[in-house]
N, C-alpha and C positions, 0 to 999 in steps of 0.2 A: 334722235338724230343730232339735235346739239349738243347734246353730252358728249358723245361719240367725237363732235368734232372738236368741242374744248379740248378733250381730254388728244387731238393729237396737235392742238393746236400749244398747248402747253408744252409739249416735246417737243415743240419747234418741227416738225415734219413736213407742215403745212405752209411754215412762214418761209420754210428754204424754197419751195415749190412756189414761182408768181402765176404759173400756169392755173394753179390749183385756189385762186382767190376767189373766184368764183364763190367756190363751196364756204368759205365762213365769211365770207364780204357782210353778208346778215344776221353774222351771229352777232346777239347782244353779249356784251365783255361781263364778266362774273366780277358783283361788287364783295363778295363774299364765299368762303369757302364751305363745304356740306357740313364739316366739323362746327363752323362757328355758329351758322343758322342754329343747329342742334343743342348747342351751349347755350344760344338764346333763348331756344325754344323752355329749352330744362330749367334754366335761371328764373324765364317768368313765369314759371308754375310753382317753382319754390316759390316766391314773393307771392304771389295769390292764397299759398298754399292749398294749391290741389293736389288731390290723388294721383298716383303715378301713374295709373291707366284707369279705367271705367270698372271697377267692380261689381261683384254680384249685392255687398252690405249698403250699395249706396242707391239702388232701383229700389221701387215696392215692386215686390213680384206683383205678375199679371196670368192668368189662363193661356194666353200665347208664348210670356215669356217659357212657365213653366215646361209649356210643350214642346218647344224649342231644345231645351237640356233634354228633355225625356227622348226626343225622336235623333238625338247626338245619339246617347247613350244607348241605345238600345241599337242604335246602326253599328258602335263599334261594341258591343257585344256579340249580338249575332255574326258579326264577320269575324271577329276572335276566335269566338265558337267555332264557325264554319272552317276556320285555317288552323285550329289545333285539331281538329278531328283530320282534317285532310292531313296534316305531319304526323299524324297518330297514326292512319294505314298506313301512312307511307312507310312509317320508321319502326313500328308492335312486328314484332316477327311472327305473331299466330294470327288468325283470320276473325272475320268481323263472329261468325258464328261461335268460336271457341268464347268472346270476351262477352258475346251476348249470356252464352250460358254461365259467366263466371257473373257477371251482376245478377241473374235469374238465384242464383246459389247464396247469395248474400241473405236472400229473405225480408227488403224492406218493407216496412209495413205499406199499406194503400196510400197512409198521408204523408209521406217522404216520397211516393211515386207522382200522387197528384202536386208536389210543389215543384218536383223535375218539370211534371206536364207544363203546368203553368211558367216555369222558368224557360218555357220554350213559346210556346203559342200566346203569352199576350206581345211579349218582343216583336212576335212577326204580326200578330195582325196591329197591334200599335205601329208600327214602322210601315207596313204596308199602306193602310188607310193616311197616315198623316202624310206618304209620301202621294199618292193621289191627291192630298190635299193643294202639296207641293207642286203638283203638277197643273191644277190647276189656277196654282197664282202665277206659273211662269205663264199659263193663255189670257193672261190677263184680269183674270172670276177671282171677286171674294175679298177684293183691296181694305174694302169700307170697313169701318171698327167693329159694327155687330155680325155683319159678315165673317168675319175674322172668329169673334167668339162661338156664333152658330154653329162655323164648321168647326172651330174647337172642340166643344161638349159633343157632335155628331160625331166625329171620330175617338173619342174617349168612349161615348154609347154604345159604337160598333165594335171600338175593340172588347170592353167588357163582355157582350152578349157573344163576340166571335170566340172569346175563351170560354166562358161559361157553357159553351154548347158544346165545344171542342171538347174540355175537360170531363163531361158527361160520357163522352162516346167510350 
């Protein structure tokens, strides 16, 4: 709301208007512009010499961190997947039947079939489970640092065994 009224108070909008004093009689006067702050801000990290943002070279990975890029990537995976096959019927002018029979015709051997498998079911059940995990730290469960790891390796356990089984079938 002060932004908003600086920013008409600087167009003079408000200063023509005595009716309308009300409205910035409280705003505190800006000793500085967003520009200059930001010049400051940049200037005194050059002089410290820090890194221009938080990099991944400057943390020791951790089992939370790693899981964290793992359950990114595998969310914009699966949805990638899910949205080229969805543009795929939509825009392949033959039916899902004809293209099933054209990868059947290929003749890939079993271990080029089971890496398809696997490039689909640890995604989902890695993404499903860590997202349950997720869901349980938004009810509040699971803050504490071993907490944290247990459910780590418990959803790495499940995803493992839920491919492993899956991949069997």
């Amino acid at each position: 709301m002060a932004l908003i009224l600086r920013t008409f108070v600087r167009q003079g909008v408000l200063l023509s208007r005595p009716q309308c004093g009300v409205l910035y009689r409280h705003a505190a006067p800006m000793g500085t512009t967003a520009k200059e702050e930001m010049n400051k801000f940049w200037d005194k990290n050059a002089k410290l010499n820090r890194p221009v943002s938080p990099h991944l070279t400057i943390y020791k990975w951790s089992v939370p961190m790693a899981m964290s890029i793992t359950h990114r990537g595998t969310g914009l995976g699966l949805s990638g997947a899910i949205s080229a096959f969805a543009v795929a019927a939509l825009v392949l002018p033959e039916s899902y039947p004809y293209y099933l029979d054209l990868i059947r015709s290929l003749s890939v051997g079993p271990y080029l079939i089971g890496l398809a498998k696997f490039g689909i079911v640890f995604p989902v059940s890695y993404h499903t489970y860590n997202g349950i995990r997720h869901l349980l730290w938004d009810i509040g469960k699971g803050f504490k640092i071993p907490e944290v790891y247990r459910s780590g390796y418990t959803v790495i356990g499940l995803s493992i065994i839920t491919t492993v089984a899956l991949l069997s079938l």
